[in-house]
C-alpha positions in Angstrom: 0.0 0.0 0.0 1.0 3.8 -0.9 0.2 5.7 2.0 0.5 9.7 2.2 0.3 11.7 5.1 -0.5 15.1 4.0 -0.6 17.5 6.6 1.0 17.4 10.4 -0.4 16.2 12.9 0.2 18.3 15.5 3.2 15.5 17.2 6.7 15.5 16.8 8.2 14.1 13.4 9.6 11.6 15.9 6.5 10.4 17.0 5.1 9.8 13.3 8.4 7.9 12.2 7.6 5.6 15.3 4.6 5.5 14.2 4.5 4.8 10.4 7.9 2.2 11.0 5.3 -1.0 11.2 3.6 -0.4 7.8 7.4 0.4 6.0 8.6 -2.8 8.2 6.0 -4.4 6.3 6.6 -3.3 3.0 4.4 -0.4 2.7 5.8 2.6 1.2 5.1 5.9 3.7 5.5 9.6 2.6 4.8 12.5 5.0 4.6 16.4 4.4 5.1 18.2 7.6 3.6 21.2 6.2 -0.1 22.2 6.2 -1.4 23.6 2.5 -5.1 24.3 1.0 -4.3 24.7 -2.2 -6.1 22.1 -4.6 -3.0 21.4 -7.2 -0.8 21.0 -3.9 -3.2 18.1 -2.4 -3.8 16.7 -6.0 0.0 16.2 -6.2 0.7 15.0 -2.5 -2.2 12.4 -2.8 -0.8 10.8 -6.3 -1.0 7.4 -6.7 -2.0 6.8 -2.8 -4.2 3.9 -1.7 -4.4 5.2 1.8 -4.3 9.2 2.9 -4.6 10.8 5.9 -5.9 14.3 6.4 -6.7 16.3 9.6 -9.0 18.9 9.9 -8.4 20.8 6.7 -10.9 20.5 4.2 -10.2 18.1 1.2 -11.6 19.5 -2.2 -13.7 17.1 -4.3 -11.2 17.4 -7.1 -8.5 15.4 -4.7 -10.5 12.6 -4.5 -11.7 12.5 -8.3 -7.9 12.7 -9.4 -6.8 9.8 -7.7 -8.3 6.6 -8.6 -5.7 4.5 -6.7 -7.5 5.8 -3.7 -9.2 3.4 -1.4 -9.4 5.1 2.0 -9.4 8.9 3.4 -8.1 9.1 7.0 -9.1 11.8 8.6 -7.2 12.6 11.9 -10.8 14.1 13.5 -13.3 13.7 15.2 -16.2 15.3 12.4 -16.1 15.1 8.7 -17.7 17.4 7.6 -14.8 19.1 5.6 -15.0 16.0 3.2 -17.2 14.8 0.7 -18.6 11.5 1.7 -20.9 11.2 -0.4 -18.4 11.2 -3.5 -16.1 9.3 -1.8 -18.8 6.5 -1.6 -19.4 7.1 -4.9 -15.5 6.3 -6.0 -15.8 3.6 -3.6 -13.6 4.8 -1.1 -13.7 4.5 2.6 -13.8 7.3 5.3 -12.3 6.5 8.9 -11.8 9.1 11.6 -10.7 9.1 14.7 -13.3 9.2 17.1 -12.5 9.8 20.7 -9.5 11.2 20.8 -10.4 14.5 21.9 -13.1 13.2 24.6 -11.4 14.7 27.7 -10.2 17.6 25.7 -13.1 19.0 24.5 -15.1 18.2 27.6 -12.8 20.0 30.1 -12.4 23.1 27.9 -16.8 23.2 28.2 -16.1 23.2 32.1 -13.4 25.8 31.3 -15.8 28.0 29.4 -18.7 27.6 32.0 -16.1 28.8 35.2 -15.3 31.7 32.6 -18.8 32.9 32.4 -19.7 32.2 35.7 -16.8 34.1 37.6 -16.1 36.1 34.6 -12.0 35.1 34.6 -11.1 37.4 31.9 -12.9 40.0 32.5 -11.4 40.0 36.5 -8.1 39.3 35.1 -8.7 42.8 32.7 -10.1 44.7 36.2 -7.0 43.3 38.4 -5.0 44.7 35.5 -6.7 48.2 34.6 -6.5 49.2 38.4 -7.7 53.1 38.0 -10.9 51.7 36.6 -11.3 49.1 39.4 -15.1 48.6 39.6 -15.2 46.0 42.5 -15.1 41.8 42.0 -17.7 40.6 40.1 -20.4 38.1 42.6 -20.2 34.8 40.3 -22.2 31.6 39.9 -21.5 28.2 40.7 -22.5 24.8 38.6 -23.1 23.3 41.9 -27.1 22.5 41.9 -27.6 23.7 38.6 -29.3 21.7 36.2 -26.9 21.0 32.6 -28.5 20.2 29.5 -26.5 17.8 27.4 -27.3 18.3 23.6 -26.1 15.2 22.2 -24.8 12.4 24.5 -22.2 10.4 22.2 -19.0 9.9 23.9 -18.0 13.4 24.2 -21.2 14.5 25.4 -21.1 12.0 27.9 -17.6 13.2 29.4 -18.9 16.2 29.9 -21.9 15.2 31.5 -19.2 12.9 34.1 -17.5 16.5 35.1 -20.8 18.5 35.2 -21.7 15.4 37.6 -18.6 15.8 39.3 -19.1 19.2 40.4 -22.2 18.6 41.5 -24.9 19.2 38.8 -28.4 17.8 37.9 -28.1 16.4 34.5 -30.9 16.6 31.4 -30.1 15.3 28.4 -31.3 15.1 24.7 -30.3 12.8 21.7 -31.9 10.6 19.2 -31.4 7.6 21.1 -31.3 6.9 24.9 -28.0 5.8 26.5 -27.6 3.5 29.7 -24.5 5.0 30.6 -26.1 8.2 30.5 -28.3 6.9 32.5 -26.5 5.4 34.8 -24.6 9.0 35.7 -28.1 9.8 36.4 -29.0 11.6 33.0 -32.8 12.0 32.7 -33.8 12.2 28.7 -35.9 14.8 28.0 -37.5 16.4 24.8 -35.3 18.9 23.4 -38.1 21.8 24.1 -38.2 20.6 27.6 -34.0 20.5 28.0 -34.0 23.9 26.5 -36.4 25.3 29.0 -35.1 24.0 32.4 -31.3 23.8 32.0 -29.1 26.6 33.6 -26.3 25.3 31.0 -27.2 23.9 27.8 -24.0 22.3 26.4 -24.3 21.5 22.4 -22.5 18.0 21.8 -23.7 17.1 17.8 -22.3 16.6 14.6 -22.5 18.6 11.9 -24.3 16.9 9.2 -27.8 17.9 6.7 -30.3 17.2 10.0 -28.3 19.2 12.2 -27.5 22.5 10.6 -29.0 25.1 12.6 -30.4 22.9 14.9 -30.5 25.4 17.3 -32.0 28.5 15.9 -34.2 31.8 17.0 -36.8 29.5 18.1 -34.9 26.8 20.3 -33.3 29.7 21.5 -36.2 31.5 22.6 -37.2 28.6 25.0 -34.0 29.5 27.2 -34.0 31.1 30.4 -33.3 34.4 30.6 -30.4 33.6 33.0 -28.6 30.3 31.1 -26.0 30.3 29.3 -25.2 28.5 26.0 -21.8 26.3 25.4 -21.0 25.0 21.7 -17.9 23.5 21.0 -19.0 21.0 18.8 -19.5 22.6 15.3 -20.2 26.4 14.2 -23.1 26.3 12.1 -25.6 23.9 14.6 -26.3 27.1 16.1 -28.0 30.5 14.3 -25.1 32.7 15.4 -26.8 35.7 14.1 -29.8 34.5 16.4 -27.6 33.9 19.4 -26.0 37.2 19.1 -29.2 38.9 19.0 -30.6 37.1 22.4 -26.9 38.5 24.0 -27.4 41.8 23.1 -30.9 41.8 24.6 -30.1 40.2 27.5 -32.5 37.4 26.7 -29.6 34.8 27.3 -27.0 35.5 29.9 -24.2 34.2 28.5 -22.3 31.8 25.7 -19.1 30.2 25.4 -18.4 29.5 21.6 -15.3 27.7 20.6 -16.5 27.3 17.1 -17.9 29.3 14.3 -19.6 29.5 10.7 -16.0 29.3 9.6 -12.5 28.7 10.6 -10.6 32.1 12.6 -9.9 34.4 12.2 -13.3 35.5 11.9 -14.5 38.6 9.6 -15.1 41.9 11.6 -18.7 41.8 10.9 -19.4 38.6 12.2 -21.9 38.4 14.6 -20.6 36.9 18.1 -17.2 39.2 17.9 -19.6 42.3 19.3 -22.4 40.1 21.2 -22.4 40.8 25.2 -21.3 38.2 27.3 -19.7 35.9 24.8 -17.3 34.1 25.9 -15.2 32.9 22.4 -12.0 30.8 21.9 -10.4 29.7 18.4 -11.4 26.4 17.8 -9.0 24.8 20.3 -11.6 22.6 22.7 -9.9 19.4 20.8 -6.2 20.6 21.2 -4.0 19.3 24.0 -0.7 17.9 24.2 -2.5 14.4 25.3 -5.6 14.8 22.7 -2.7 14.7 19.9 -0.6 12.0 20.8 -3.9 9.5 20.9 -5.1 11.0 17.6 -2.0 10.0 15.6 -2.3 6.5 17.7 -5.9 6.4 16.5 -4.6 7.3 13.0 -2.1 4.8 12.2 -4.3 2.2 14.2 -7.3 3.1 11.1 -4.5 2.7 8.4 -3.2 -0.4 10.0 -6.9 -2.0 10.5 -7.9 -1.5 7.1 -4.7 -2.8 5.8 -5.9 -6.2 7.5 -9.0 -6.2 6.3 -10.8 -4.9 9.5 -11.5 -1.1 8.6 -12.4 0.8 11.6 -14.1 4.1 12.4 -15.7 4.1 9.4 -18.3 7.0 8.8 -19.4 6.0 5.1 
């Protein structure tokens, strides 16, 4: 098998040499390009002739996949897929792996992270220690203790962050397609998605991106919120109406929102919505990224490759 790596991985080239040694061992030919690119022609000619590639979260043009008809799996080192074309990828027969749970504990703890910074208001404290001469006093905070979470989605991240609301002390809600024991068994109690919307303090959005779940959560789901919750996405952008979100900030109809993602990638356009919405809380895409997060994704990676070379594909999403 031909098998092109064509963007980092966010590891140490060490760490991928260790990694990709098996397959060459094997007699497997490996080639890796250590430096991130968008452009079309560039991706055409990195994938050439590969059976196997693996991408991470950059987005794969369709032309890629139609210029290679070698190609018999697309890696991708994350947890969505949106930025590829399944669709035509089933089409050309080709399989689409990703790497599920890497970023579980991640993702989960940056939610928590986001929460604490809208409940004490850290940066905004951090500013006022700062700015001394416009001191205003400290800012009375909230605590998740006793509050009741609302868990939009409960796949394996969503269910990690329901462990640490749990753990500090939370009533949990919760609201998917299908019931989970383990939810459950924290304690979870599935609701409708009207009735999770209306009672939670914290409504934390857990879903993939996909046809049924863009805009998801729009001017209407929103307007079932309590004036006084708070809203935490760091699954995918466009499941939530930004424009509609921004507008319940403004008007003090929502208290709060921690956003980690957006319609696109950052840096954002001036004009968009959330830069200039009250109490929004917003970090650049990063809930996945940690030093531990990476190292399991390229495991997770080389694992797919290695699993489909034996005839056992894994993590397939197509």
């Amino acid at each position: 098998m031909r098998i092109h790596l064509l963007e980092p991985l966010r590891v140490p080239e060490e760490k991928i040499n260790e990694l990709a040694q098996p397959l060459i061992d094997a007699g497997h030919t490996f080639k890796y390009f250590d430096q991130k690119t968008t452009d079309t022609d560039e991706l055409i000619a990195r994938s050439k002739d590969a059976d196997i590639i693996t991408i991470a979260n950059n987005p794969l043009p369709d032309e890629v996949i139609e210029a290679n008809p070698n190609m018999q799996l697309i890696n991708v080192a994350f947890t969505g897929v949106d930025h590829v074309n399944t669709k035509l990828a089933s089409e050309h027969d080709i399989k689409v792996a990703n790497a599920s749970g890497y970023a579980n504990t991640a993702v989960s703890e940056l939610v928590i992270g986001l929460v604490l910074g809208l409940y004490r208001q850290i940066p905004k404290s951090d500013a006022d220690v700062r700015l001394a001469e416009d001191f205003s006093g400290p800012f009375q905070g909230r605590e998740i203790k006793g509050k009741t979470v609302g868990i939009i989605g409960t796949g394996k991240i969503g269910l990690e962050t329901a462990k640490l609301f749990k753990a500090f002390g939370a009533h949990l809600v919760g609201y998917n397609r299908s019931e989970k024991e383990a939810a459950k068994d924290l304690g979870l109690e599935y609701l409708s998605l009207e009735e999770v919307l209306k009672t939670s303090d914290i409504v934390s959005v857990h879903l993939p991106l996909n046809e049924e779940t863009k805009g998801f959560i729009g001017k209407g789901q929103l307007d079932l919120m309590k004036s006084d919750a708070i809203l935490i996405n760091a699954a995918r952008g466009p499941i939530i109406d930004n424009q509609a979100l921004a507008d319940k900030l403004n008007a003090d109809e929502i208290a709060g929102a921690g956003i980690d993602v957006f319609d696109g990638e950052p840096p954002l356009d001036s004009d968009n919505p959330l830069l200039h919405a009250k109490n929004a809380l917003l970090t650049p895409h990063i809930a996945f990224l940690s030093d531990e997060s990476m190292d399991i994704r390229a495991q997770i990676a080389f694992d797919n490759i290695q699993a489909f070379i034996d005839g056992h594909p894994q993590n397939l999403m197509n």
